[in-house]
N, CA, C and O of each residue as an XYZ file, in Angstrom:
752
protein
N       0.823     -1.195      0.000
C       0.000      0.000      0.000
C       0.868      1.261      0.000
O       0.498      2.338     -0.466
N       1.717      1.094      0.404
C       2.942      2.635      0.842
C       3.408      2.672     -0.376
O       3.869      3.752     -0.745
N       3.420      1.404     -1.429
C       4.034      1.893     -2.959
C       3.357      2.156     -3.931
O       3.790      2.434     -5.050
N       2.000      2.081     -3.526
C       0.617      2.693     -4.047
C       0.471      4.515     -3.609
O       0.211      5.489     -4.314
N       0.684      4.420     -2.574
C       0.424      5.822     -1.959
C       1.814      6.939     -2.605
O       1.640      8.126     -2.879
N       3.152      6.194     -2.738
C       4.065      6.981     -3.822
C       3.788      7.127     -4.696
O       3.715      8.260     -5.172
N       3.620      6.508     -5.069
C       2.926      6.626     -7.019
C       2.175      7.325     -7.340
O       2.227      8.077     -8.313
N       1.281      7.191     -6.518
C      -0.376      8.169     -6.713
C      -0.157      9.561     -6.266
O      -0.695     10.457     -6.916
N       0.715      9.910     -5.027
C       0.782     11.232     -4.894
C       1.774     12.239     -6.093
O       1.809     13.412     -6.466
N       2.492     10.964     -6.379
C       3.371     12.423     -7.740
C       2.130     12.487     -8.958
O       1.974     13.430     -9.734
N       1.280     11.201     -8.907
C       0.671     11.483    -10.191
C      -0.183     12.753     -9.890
O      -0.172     13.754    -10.606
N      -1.031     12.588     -8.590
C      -1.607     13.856     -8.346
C      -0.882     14.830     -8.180
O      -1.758     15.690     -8.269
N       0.027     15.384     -8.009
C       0.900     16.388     -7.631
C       1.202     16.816     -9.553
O       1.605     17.833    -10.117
N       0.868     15.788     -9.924
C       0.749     16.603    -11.775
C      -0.106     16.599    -12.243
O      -0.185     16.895    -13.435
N      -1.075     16.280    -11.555
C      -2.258     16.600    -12.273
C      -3.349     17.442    -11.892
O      -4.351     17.705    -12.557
N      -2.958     17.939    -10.441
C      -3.745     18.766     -9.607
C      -4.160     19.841    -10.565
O      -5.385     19.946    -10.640
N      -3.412     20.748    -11.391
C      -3.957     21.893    -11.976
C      -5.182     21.371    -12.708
O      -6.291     21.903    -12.644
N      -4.850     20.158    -13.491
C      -5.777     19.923    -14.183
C      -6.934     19.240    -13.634
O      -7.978     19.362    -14.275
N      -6.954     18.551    -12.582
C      -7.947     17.894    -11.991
C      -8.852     19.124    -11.852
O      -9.959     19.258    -12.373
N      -8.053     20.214    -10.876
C      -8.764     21.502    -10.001
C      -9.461     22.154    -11.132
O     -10.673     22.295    -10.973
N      -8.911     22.616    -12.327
C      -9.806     23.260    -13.433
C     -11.154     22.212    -14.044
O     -12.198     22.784    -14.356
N     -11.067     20.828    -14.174
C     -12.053     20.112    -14.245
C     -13.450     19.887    -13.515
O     -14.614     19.652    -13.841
N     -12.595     20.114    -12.174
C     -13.864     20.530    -10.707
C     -14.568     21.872    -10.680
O     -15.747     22.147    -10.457
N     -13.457     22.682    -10.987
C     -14.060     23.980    -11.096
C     -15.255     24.370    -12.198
O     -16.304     25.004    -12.079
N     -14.588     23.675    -13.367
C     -15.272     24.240    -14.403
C     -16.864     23.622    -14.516
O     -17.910     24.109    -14.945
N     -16.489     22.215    -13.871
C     -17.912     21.532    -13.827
C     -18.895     22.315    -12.764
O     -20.100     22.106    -12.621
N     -18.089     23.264    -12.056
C     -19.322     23.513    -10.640
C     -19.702     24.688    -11.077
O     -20.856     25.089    -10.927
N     -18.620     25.484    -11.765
C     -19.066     26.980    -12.445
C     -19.564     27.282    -14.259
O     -20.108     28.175    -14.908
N     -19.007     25.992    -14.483
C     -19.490     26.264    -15.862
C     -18.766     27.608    -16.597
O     -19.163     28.046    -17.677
N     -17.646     28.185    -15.838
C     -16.843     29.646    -16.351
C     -15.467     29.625    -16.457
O     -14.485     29.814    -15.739
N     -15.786     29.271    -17.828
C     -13.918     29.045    -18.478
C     -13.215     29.615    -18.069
O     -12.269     29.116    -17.460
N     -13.383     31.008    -18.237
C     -12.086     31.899    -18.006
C     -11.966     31.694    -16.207
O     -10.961     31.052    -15.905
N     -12.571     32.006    -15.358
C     -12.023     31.759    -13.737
C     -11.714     30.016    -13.751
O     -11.221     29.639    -12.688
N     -11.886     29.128    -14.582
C     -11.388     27.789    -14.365
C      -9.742     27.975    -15.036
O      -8.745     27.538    -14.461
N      -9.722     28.518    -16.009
C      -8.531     28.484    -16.871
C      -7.655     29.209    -15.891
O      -6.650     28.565    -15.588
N      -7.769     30.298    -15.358
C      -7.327     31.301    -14.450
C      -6.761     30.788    -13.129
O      -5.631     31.076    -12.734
N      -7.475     30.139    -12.582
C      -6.936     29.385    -11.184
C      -6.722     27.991    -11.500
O      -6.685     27.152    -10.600
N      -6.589     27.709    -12.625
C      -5.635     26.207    -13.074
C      -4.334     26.747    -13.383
O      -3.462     26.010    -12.921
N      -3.929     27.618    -13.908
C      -2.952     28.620    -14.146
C      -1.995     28.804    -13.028
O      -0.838     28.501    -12.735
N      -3.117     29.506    -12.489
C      -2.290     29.898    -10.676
C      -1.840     28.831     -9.985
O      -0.718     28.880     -9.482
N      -2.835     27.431     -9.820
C      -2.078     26.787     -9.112
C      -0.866     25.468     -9.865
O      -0.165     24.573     -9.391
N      -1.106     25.918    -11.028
C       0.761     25.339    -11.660
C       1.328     26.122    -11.491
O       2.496     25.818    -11.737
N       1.203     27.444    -11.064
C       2.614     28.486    -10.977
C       2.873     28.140     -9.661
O       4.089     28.139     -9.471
N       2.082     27.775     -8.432
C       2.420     27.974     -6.730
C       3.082     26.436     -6.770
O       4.071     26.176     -6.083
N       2.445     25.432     -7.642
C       3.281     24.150     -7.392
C       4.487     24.389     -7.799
O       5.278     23.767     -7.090
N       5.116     25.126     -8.780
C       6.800     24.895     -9.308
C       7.390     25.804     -8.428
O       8.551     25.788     -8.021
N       6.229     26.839     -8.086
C       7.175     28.304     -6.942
C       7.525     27.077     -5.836
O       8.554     26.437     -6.053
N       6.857     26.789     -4.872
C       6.338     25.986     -4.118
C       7.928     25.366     -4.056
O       8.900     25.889     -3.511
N       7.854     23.916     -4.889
C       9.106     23.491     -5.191
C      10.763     24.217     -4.895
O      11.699     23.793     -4.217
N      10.647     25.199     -5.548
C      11.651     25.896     -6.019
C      11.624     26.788     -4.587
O      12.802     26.960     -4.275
N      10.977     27.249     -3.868
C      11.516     27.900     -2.449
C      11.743     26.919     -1.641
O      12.340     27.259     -0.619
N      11.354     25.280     -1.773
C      11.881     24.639     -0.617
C      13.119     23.681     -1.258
O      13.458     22.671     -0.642
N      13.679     24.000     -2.342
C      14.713     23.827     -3.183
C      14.848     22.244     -3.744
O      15.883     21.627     -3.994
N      13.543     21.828     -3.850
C      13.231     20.571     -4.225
C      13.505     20.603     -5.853
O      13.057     21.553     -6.494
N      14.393     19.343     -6.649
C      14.322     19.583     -7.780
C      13.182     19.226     -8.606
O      12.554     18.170     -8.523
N      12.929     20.323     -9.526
C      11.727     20.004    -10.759
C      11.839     18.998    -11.998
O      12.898     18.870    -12.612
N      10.742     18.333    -12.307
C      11.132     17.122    -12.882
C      10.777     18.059    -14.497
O      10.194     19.121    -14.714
N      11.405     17.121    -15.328
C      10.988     17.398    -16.408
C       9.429     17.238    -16.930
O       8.985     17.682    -17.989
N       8.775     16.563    -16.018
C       7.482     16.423    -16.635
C       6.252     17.575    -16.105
O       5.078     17.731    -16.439
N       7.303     18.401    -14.947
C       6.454     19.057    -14.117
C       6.937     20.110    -14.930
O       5.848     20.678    -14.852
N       7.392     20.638    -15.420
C       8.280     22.066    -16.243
C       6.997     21.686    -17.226
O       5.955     22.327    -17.083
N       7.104     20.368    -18.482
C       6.458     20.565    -19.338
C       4.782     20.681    -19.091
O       3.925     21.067    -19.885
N       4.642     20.226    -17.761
C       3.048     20.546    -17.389
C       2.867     21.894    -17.026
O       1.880     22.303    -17.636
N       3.218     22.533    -16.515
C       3.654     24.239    -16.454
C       3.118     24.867    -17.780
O       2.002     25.315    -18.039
N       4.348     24.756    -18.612
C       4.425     25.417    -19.593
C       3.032     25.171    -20.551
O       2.486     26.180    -20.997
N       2.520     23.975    -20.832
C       1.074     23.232    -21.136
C      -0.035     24.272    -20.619
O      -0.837     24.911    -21.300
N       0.125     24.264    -19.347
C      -0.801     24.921    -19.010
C      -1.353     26.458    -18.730
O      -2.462     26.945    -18.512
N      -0.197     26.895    -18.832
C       0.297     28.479    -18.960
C      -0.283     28.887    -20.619
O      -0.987     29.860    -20.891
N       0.298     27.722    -21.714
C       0.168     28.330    -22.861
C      -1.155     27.726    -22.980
O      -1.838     28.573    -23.558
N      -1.835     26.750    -22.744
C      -3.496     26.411    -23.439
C      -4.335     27.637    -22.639
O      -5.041     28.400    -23.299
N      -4.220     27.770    -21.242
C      -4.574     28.602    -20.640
C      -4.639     30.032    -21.311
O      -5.699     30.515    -21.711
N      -3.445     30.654    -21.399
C      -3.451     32.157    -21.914
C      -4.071     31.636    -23.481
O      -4.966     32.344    -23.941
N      -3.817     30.947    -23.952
C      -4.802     30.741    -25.496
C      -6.521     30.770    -25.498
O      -7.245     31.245    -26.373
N      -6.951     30.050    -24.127
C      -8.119     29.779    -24.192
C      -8.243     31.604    -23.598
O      -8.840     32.398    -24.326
N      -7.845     31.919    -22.733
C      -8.413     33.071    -21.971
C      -8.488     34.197    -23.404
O      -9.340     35.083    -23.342
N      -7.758     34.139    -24.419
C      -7.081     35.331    -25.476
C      -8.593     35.260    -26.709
O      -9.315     36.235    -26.916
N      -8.772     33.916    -27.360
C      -9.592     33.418    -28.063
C     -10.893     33.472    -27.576
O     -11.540     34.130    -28.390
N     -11.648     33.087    -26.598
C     -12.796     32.788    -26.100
C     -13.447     31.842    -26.670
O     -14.448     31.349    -26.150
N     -12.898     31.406    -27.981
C     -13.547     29.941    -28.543
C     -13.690     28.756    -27.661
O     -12.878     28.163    -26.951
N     -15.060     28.564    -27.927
C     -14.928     26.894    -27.526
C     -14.631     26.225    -28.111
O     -14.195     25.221    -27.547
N     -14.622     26.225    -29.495
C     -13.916     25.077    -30.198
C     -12.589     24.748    -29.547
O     -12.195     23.646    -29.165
N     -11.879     26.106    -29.487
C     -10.388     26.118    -29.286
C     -10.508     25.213    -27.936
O      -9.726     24.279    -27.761
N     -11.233     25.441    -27.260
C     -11.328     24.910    -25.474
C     -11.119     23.276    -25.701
O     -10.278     22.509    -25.231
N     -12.131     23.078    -26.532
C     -12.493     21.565    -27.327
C     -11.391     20.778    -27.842
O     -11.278     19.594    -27.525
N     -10.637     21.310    -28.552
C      -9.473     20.870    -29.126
C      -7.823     21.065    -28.763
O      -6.771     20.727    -29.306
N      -8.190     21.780    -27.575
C      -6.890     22.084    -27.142
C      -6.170     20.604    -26.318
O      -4.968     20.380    -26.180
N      -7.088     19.919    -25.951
C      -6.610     18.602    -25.107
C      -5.767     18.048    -25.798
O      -4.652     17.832    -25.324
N      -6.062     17.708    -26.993
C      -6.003     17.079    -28.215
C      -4.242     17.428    -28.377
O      -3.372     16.580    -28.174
N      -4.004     18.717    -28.743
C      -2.642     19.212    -28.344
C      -1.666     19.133    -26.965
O      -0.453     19.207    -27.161
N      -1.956     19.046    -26.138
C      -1.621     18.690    -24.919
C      -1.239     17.064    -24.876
O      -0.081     16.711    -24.654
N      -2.381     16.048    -25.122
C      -2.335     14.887    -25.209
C      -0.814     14.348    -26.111
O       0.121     13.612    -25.794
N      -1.153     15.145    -27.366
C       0.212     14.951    -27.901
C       1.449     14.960    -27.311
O       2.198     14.002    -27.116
N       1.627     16.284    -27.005
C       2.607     16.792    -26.456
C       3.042     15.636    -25.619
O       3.958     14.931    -26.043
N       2.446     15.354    -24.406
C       2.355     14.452    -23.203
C       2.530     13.073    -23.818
O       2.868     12.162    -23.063
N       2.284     12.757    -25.441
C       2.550     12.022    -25.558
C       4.294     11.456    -26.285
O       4.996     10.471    -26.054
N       4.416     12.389    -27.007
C       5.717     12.955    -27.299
C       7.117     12.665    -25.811
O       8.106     11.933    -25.850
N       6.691     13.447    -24.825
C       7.219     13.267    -23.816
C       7.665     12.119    -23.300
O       8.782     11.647    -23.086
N       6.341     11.695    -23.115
C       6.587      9.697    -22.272
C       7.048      8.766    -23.209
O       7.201      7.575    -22.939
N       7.271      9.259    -24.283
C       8.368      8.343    -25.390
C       9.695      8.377    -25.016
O      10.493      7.494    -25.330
N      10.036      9.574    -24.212
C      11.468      9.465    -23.753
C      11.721      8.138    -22.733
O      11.050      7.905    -21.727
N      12.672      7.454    -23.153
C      13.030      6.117    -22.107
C      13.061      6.541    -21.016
O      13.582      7.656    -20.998
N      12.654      6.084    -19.770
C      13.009      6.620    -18.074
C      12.337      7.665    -17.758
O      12.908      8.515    -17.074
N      11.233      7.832    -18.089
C      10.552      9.182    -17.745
C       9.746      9.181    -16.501
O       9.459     10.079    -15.710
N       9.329      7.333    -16.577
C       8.995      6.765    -15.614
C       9.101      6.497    -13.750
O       8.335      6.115    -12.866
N      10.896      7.080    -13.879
C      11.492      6.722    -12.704
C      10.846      7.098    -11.731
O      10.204      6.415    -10.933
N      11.079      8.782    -11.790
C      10.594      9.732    -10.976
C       9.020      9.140    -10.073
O       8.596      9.779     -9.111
N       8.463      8.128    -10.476
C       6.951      7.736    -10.022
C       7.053      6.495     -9.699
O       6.041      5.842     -9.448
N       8.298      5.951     -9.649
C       8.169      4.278     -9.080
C       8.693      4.359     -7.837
O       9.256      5.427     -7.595
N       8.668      3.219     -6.626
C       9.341      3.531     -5.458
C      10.410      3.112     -5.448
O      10.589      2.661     -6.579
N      11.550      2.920     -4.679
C      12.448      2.155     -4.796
C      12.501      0.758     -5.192
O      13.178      0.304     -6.115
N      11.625      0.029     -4.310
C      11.684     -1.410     -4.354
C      11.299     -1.552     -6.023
O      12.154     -2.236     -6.586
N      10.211     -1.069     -6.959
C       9.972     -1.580     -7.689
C      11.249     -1.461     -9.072
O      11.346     -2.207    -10.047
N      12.227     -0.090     -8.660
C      12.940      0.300     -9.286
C      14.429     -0.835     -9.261
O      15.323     -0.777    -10.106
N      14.402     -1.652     -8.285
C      15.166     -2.720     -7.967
C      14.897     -3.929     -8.550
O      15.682     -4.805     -8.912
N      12.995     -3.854     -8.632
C      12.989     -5.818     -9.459
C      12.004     -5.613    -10.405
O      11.399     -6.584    -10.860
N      11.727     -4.355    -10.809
C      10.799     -4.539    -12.165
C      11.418     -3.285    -12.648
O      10.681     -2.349    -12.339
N      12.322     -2.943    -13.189
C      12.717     -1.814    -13.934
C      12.296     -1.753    -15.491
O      12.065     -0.780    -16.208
N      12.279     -3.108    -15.755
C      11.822     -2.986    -17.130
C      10.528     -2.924    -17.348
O      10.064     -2.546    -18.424
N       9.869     -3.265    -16.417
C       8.057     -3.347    -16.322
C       8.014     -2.022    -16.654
O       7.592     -1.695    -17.763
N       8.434     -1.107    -15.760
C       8.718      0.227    -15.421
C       8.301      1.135    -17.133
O       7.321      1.683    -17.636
N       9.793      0.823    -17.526
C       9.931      1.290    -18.559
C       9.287      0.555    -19.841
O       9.484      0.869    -21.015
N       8.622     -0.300    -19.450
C       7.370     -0.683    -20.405
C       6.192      0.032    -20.663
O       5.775      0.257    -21.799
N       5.644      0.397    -19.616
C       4.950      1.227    -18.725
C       4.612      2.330    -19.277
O       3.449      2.710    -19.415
N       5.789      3.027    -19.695
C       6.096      4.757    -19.516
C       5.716      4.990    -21.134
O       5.208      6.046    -21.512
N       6.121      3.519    -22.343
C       5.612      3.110    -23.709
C       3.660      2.868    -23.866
O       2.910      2.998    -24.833
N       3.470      2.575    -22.784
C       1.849      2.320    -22.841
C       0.982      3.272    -22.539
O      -0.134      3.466    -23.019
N       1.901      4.221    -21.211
C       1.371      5.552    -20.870
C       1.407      6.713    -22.548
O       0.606      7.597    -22.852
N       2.347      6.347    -23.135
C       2.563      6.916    -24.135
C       1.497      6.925    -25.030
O       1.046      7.983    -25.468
N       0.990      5.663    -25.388
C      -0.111      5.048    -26.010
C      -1.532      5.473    -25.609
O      -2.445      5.394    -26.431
N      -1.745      5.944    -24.301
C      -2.941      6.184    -23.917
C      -3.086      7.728    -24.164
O      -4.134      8.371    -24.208
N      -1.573      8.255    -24.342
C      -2.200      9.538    -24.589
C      -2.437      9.949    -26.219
O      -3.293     10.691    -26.700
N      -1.405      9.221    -26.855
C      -1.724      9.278    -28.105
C      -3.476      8.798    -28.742
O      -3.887      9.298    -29.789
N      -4.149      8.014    -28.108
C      -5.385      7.636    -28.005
C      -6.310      8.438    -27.863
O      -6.989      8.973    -28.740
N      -6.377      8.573    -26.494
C      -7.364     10.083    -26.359
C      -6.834     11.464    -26.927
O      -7.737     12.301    -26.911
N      -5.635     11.950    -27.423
C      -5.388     12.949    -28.354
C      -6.457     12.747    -29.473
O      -7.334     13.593    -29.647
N      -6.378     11.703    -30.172
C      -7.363     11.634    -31.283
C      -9.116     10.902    -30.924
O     -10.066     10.753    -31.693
N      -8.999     10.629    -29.692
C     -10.546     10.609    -29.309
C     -11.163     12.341    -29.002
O     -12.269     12.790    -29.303
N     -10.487     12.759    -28.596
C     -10.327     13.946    -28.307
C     -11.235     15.139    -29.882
O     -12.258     15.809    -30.028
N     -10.285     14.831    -30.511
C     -10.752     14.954    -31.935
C     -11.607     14.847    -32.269
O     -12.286     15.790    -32.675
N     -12.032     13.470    -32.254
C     -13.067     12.971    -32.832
C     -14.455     13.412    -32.145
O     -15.425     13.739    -32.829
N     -14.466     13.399    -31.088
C     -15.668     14.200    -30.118
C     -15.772     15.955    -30.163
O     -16.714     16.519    -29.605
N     -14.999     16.512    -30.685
C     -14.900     17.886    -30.598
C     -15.608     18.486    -31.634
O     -16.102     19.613    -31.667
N     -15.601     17.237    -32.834
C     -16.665     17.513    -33.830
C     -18.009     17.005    -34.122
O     -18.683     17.323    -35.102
N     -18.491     15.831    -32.781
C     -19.345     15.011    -32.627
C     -20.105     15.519    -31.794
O     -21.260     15.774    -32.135
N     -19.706     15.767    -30.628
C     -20.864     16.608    -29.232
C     -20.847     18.111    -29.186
O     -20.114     18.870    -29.819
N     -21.393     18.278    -28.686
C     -22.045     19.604    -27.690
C     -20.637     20.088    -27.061
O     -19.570     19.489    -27.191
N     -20.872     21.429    -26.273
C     -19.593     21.912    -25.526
C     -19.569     21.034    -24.146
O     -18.571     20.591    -23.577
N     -21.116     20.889    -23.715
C     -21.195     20.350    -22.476
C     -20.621     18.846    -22.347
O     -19.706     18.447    -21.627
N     -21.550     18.018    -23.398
C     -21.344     16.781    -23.204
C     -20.031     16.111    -23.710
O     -19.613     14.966    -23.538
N     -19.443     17.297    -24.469
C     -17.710     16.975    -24.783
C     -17.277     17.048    -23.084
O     -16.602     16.130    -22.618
N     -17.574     17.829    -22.493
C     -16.739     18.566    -21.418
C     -17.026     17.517    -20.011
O     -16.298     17.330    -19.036
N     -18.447     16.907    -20.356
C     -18.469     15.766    -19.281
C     -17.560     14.449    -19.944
O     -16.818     13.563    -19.520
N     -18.015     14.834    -21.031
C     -17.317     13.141    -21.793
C     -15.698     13.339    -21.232
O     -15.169     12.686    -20.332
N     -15.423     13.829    -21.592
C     -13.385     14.048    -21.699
C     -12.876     13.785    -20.001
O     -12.054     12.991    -19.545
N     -14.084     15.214    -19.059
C     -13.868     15.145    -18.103
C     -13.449     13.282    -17.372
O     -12.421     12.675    -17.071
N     -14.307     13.115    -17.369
C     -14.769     11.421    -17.047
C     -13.455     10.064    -17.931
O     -12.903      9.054    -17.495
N     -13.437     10.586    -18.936
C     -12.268      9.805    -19.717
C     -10.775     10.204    -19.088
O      -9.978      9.389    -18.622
N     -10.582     11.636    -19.180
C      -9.508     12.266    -18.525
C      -9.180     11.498    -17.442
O      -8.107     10.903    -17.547
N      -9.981     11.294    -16.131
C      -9.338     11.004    -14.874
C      -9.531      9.464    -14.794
O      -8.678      8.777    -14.231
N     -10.957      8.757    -15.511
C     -11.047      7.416    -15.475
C      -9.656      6.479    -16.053
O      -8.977      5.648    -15.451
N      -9.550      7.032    -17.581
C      -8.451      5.959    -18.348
C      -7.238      6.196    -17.848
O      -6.281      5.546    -18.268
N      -7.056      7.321    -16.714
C      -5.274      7.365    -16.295
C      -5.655      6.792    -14.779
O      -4.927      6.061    -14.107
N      -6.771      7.221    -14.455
C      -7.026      6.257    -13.261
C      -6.603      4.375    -13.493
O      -5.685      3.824    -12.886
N      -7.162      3.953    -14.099
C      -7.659      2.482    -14.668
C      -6.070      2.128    -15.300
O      -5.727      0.956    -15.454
N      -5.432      2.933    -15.537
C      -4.213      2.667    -16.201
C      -2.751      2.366    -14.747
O      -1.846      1.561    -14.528
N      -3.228      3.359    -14.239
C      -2.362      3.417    -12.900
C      -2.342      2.040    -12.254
O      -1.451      1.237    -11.978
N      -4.259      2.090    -12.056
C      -4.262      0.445    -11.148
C      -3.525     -0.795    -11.791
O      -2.973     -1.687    -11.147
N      -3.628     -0.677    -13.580
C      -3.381     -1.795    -13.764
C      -1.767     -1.695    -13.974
O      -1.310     -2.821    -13.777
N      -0.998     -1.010    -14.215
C       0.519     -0.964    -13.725
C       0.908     -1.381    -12.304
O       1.875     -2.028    -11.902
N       0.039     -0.912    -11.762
C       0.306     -0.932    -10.515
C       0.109     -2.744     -9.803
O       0.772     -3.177     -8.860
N      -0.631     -3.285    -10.333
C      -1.249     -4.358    -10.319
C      -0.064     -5.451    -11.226
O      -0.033     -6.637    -10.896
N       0.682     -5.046    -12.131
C       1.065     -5.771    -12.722
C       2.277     -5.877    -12.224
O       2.901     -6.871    -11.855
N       2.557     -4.746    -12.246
C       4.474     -4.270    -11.270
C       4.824     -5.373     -9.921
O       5.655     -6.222     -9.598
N       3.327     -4.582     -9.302
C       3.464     -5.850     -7.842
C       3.248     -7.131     -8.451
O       3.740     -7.899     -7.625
N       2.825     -7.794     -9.360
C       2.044     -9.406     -9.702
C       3.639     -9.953     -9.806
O       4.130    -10.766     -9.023
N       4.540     -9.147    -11.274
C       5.747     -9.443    -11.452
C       6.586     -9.634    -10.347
O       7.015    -10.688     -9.880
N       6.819     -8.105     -9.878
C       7.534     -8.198     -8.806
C       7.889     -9.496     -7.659
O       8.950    -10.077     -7.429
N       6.544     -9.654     -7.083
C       6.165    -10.731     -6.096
C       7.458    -11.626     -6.472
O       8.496    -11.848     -5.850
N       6.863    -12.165     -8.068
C       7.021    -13.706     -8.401
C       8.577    -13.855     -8.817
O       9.165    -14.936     -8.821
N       9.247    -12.426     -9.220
C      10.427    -12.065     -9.218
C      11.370    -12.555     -7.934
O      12.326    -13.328     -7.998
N      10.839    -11.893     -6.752
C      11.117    -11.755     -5.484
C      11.665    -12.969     -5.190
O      12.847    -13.102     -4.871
N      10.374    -14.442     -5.334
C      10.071    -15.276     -4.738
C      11.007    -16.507     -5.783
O      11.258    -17.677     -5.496
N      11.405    -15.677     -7.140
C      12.381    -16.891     -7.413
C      14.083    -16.631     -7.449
O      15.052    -17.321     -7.767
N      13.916    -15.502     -7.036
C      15.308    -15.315     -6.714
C      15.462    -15.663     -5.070
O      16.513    -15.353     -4.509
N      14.730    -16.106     -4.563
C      14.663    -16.958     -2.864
C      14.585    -18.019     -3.135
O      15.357    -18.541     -2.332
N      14.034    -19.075     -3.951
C      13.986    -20.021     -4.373
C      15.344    -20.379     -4.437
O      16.036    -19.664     -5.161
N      16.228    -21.880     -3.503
C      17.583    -22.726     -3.744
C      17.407    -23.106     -5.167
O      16.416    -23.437     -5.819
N      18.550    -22.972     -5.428
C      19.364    -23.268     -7.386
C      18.904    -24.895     -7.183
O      19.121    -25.714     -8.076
């Protein structure tokens, strides 16, 4: 459970801006104050960091910058389309990213970084895959629904398929791991 509870807090700790603008926007329905204080709180997480001299990961810089620039785009434009399709760009991006080998590390605990490293970095190839996926589901709904029912749809996909993705890494890491463990204890 304690290598569940590592994992999950960096994922939230990158995804908070975006979770918080998802909550917001669903309770206010008002882009611009959702875009606005999703903004703010990726700037207090890297300040945050950076006054208690913790180093910034590369994935937290490129979530920053993601969200700074869809943000000031959506606030500049007022399109919803643009609102609609901006994931779509992001997704990429994010997917672009987790193609880099080892991007993974930063979110595994030690132990798993000791007997499943390659799971690991299997992992970080599939995370890759899921975003390349919903980039173009993304798409495809932006010209299919409504503003709303895009905005519940995505919402719900957004946190479900990285939810559902986590467990099952997480599920698989420990399954390996275990059986790893248990044959390197195993007499020759």
């Amino acid at each position: 459970m304690k290598s569940l509870l590592h994992a999950g807090r960096f994922l939230f700790q990158d995804m908070a801006s975006t979770i918080f603008f998802l909550v917001l926007f669903m309770l206010t329905r008002n882009v611009p104050l959702s875009v606005a204080v999703g903004m703010a709180l990726g700037v207090v997480q890297i300040a945050w960091q950076y006054v208690l001299k913790k180093p910034i990961d590369t994935m937290q810089w490129m979530s920053l910058v993601l969200v700074m620039g869809s943000g000031a785009a959506t606030l500049l434009t007022h399109d919803p389309r643009f609102v609609m399709a901006k994931p779509t760009l992001i997704y990429l991006v994010v997917g672009v990213v987790m193609l880099k080998p080892g991007w993974m590390v930063r979110y595994l605990p030690p132990i798993a970084m000791e007997v499943v490293p390659d799971i690991g970095a299997l992992f970080g190839y599939v995370w890759a895959g899921l975003m390349f996926f919903s980039a173009g589901l993304n798409l495809l709904l932006v010209f299919s629904l409504s503003v709303r029912d895009w905005a519940a749809f995505m919402s719900a996909w957004g946190l479900g398929s990285k939810l559902g993705l986590f467990l099952i890494q997480y599920a698989t890491m420990r399954i390996i791991g275990v059986r790893r463990r248990r044959a390197e204890l195993m007499p020759a």
